[in-house]
N, C-alpha and C positions, 0 to 999 in steps of 0.2 A: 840588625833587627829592624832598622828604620826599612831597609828595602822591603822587607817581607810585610811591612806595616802595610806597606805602600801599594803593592801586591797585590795583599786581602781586599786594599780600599777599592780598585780596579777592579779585580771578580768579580765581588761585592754587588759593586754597579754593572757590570756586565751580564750577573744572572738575573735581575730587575727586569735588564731591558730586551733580554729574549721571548718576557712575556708579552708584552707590548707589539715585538717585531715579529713572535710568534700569530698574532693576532692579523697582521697583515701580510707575513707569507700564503697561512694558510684556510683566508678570506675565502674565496670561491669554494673550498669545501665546508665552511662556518655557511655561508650563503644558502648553499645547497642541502644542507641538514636540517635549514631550519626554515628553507624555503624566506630568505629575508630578499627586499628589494636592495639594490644599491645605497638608497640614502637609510632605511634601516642599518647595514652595514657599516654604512659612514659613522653611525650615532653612538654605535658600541664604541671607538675611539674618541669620539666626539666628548662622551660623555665624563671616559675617564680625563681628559685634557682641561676641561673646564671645571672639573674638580681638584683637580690636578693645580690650575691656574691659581681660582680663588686662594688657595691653599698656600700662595707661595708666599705673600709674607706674613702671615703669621708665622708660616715655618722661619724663615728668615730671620724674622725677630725675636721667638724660641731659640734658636742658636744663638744668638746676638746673647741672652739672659740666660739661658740653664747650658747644662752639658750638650756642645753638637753630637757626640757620642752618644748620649744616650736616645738621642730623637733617631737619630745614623739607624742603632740596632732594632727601635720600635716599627719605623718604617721599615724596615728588610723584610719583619717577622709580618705584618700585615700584609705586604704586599704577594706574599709566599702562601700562607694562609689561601687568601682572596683567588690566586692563580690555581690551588689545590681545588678550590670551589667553583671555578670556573672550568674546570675537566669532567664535572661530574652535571653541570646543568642542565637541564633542556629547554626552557622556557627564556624569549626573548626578553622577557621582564625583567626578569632574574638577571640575563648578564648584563641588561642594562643597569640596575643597581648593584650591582659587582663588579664594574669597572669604575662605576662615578666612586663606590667606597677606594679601590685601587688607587683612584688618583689623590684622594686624599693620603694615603699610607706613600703614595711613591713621592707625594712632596718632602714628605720628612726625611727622604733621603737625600735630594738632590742638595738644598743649598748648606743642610749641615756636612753632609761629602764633600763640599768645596772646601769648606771651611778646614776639615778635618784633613784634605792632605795637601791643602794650602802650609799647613803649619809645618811639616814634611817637609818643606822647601825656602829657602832664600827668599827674602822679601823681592830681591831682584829677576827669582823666578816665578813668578806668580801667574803669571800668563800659561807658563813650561808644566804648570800643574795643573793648572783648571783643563789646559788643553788635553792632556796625560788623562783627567780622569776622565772625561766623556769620550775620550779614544776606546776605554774598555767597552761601552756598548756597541761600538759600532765593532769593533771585534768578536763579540759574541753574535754578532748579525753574521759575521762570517762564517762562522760555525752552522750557523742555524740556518742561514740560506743554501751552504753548500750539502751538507749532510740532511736536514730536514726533508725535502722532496724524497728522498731515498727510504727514510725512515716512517712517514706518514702512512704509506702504503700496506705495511705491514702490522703498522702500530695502531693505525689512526692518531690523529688531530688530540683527542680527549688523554688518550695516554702520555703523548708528550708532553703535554700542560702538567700533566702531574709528575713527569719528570723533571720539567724544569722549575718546580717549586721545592722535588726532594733536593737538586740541585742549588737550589738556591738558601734554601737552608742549612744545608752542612755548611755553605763557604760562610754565614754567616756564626755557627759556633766555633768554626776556627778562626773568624777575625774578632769575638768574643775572647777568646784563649788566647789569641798574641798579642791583645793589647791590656788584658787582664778587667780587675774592678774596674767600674764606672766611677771615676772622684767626680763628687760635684763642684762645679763650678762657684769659685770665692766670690762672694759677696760685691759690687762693685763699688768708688763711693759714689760715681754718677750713672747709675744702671740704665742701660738704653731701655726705653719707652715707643710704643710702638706709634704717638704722635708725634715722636724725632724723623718722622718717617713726612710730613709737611713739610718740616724744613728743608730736607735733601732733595723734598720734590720743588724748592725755588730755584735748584741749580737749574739751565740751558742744558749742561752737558748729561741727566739725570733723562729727562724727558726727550733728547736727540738720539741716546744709546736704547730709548725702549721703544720707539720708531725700528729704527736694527733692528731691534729682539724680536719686537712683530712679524719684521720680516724672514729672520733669519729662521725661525721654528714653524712659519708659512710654510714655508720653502721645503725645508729639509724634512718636515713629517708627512704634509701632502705630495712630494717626490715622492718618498720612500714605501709611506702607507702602501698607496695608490699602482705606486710602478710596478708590481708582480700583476693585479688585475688587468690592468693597461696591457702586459705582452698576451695574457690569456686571450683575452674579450678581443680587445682591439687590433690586436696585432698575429694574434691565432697562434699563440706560442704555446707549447705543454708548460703546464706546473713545474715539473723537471726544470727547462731550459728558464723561465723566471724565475724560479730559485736562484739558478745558476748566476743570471745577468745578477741579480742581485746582492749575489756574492759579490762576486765581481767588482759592484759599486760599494758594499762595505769596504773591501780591501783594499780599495785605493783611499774610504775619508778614513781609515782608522791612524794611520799615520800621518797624516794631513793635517789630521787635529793637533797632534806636539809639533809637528812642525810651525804649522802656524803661529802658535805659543814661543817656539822659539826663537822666529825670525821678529816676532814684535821685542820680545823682550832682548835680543842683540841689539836691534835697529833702535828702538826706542818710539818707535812709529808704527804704533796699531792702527792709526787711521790708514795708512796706505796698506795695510795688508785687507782690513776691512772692505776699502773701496773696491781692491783689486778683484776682490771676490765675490763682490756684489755684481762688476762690468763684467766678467765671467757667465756666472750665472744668468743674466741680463739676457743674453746671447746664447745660451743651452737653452733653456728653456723656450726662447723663441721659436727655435730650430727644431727642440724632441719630436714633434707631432708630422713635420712636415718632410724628415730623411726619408729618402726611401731605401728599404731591405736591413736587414739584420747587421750586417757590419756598420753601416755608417749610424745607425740605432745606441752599439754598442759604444763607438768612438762618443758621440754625446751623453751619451748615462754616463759614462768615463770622466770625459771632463765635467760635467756637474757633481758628479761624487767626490770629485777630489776636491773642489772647494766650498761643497754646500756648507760645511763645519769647519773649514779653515779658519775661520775668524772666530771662534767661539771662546778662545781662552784669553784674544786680545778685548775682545767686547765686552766683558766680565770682568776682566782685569782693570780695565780706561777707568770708570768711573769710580770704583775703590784709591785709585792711585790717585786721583784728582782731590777725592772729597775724606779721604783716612780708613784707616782699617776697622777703629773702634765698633762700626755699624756697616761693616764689610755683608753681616748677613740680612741685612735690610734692603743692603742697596743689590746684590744678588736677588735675592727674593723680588724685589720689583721689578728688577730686568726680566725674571725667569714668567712673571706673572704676565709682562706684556706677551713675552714670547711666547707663552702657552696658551694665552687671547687668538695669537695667528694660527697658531699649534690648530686649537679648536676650530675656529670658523673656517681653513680651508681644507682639512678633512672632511667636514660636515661637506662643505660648498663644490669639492670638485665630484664626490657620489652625489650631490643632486644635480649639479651641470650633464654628471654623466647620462642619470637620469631624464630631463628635459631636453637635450641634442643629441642623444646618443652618443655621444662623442665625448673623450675628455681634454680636446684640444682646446677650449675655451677655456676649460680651468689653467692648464698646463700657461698658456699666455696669460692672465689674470697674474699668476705669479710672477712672470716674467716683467710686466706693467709694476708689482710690488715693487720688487729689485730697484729697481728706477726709482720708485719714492724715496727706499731706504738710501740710495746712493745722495740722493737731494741730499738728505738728512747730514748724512756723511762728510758731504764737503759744508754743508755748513758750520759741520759741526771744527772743520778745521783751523778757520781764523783765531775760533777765541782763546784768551790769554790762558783760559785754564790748563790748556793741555799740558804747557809745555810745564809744568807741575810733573807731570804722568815722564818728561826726557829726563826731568833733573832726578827726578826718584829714580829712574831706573839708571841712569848713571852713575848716580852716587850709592845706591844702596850696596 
C-alpha cells in the first residue's frame, strides 16, 4: 500500500505541473489569441509564482500545525478548479488573477507533499524523496511536451487545459480513496508558531541554502518557461520540434532528480552535488545562445536539463537535517519562498529583456552570472561546523 501511496503523491504532483508547463509549451499560441506582448506573457507566470512565493510559508507552517494532508487535497482541488477556469477565459485580466489565485492553491501542495511522502521513507532517505517527488512533474513535462504539439492542433490550447484539470482531479479522488479519512493532527505540547520561523532565520546555513533556492528556481523556470519560445522566435523552429527539444530536456531532469537525492544521501555530501550542478550550469547557460545549428543546441539543453534539478532533494534536505525535523515545514516553505522569488523575477525579466534587445541572450547569461553567486554561497556554505550534523544523520540514521 505504501508504494501505491507513493504513486498517487507523484501523479498527484505531476497533474499540477502540466498546468503551469502547459502554460509555457503552448505560449506563442496564448500570445497570439490574445495578441499579448512578450512581458504580458511573462506576467501570466510571473503572477502565478509570486503568489505562489508569498504563500510558501504560511503553507509550510500550516503543515508544520494541522494535517499536511488535508492542505495536500485543498491545494490539488483549487488548483484543478482554477485550470478548468483558465480554458474557458478570454480576457488578459482574467487570467492574470487566475493564475496569481493558482499560485496560492499550488503552494498548498508543494511543502505539505514533501512533508507527506517524506514520511514514506527512511529518515536516511529524505533527500531519495523530496528528489522522487518533484521528479513527477518534470515527467508529466514529458508527456505534455512530447504528445501536446500533436494534440493542440486538432484540440486547441483551451481544450487541453480542461483536460488536464478532469485529469487532475480524478488522480486526486483516488489519492483521496487510498489514503482514506483525513485524521487531524494531535495536539502538540510545544506547537510550532510561525515566529519560530526568526529563530531558524539566525542559522548561516538557513539564509546560505535560500541564496541556492534563488537560484536554482531562476534557473530552472526561466530555462524551461522560456525555452519552447526561444526555438520558435529565435531560432525559427516549429512548435512541433520545441515541444519535442523540450521533451527531450524533461526526460533527461526527470531521473536526475532521484538520482541526485540518492547520491547525496549514499555520499553524505549534498554540498558537492549542489556545487557540481551549479559549475554545470554555469557553463550551459553561457554557451546556449551562442552554439551554432540544431545539434550542438540540443547537446547543451541536454546537459542543462540533466542538472538544472539535480540538487533539489539535496537542497531541501541540508537544512532540515542541520536544524530538525520538528519545523521541517517551515524551513521547506522558506527555502521554496526564496526560490519562487527567482522563480518570479526571471520569468518576468527574460520576456522583458526579450522585449528591449530582441534577443534572449542577455537573460539566458544573467542566469549564468546567477549560478556563480549561488556557487559563492555554496562553498561558503561548506566550512561550517554545522554541516557535518547533515554526515552524522545520514550515517547513523
Amino acid at each position: 500500500m505504501r508504494r501505491a501511496i507513493v504513486t498517487l503523491l507523484v501523479v498527484c504532483q505531476s497533474t499540477q505541473a502540466l498546468i503551469f508547463g502547459g502554460i509555457a509549451l503552448f505560449l506563442p499560441l496564448i500570445r497570439a489569441d490574445l495578441g499579448l506582448t512578450f512581458t504580458q506573457a511573462g506576467t501570466l507566470a510571473a503572477a502565478s509564482n509570486l503568489s505562489y512565493a508569498l504563500m510558501q510559508v504560511p503553507s509550510g507552517f500550516l503543515a508544520d500545525r494541522f494535517s499536511p494532508r488535508t492542505l495536500f487535497l485543498t491545494g490539488l482541488l483549487g488548483t484543478n478548479l482554477l485550470a478548468a477556469a483558465f480554458a474557458v477565459l478570454t480576457s488578459y485580466q482574467l487570467l492574470l488573477v487566475n493564475q496569481a489565485c493558482a499560485g496560492v492553491f499550488r503552494a498548498l501542495v508543494f511543502a505539505p507533499g514533501l512533508l507527506l511522502i517524506s514520511e514514506e521513507f527512511p529518515s536516511d532517505r529524505r533527500a531519495t524523496a523530496m528528489g522522487l517527488y518533484v521528479a513527477g512533474g518534470f515527467s508529466s513535462n514529458i508527456l505534455l511536451s512530447s504528445t501536446g504539439p500533436l494534440l493542440v492542433e486538432p484540440l486547441g490550447w483551451r481544450l487541453l487545459f480542461g483536460l488536464f484539470a478532469a485529469t487532475g482531479l480524478l488522480t486526486l479522488a483516488l489519492y483521496r480513496w487510498a489514503t482514506g479519512p483525513v485524521v487531524p493532527k494531535p495536539p502538540a505540547d510545544d506547537p510550532v508558531r510561525l515566529a519560530d520561523l526568526a529563530g531558524l532565520l539566525r542559522h548561516r546555513i538557513v539564509w546560505l541554502t535560500g541564496v541556492i533556492q534563488f537560484t536554482r528556481l531562476a534557473v530552472a523556470q526561466g530555462f524551461t518557461f522560456w525555452l519552447p519560445t526561444w526555438l520558435v522566435v529565435d531560432r525559427g523552429q516549429s512548435l512541433t520540434t520545441a515541444g519535442l527539444v523540450a521533451a527531450l530536456g524533461a526526460a533527461v531532469t526527470a531521473p536526475a532528480n532521484y538520482l541526485g537525492g540518492y547520491l547525496s544521501d549514499r555520499l553524505g555530501r549534498p554540498l558537492l552535488v549542489i556545487s557540481g550542478s551549479l559549475t554545470i550550469l554555469t557553463a550551459g547557460l553561457a554557451l546556449l545562445t551562442y552554439v551554432p545549428g540544431i545539434p550542438a543546441v540540443l547537446i547543451v539543453i541536454a546537459l542543462i536539463s540533466l542538472v538544472v534539478q539535480v540538487y533539489f532533494g539535496p537542497l531541501f534536505a541540508l537544512p532540515i537535517a542541520v536544524l530538525g525535523t520538528r519545523r521541517a515545514g517551515l524551513l521547506s516553505g522558506f527555502g521554496n519562498f526564496c526560490a519562487n522569488l527567482g522563480g518570479f523575477a526571471f520569468v518576468y525579466a527574460l520576456g522583458a529583456v526579450k522585449d528591449t534587445t530582441g534577443s534572449f541572450r542577455a537573460g539566458f547569461l544573467s542566469l549564468s552570472a546567477l549560478c556563480v553567486v549561488a556557487l559563492v554561497a555554496a562553498v561558503l556554505a561548506r566550512p561550517r561546523r554545522d554541516l557535518s550534523a547533515y554526515n552524522r544523520e545520514s550515517a547513523t540514521a
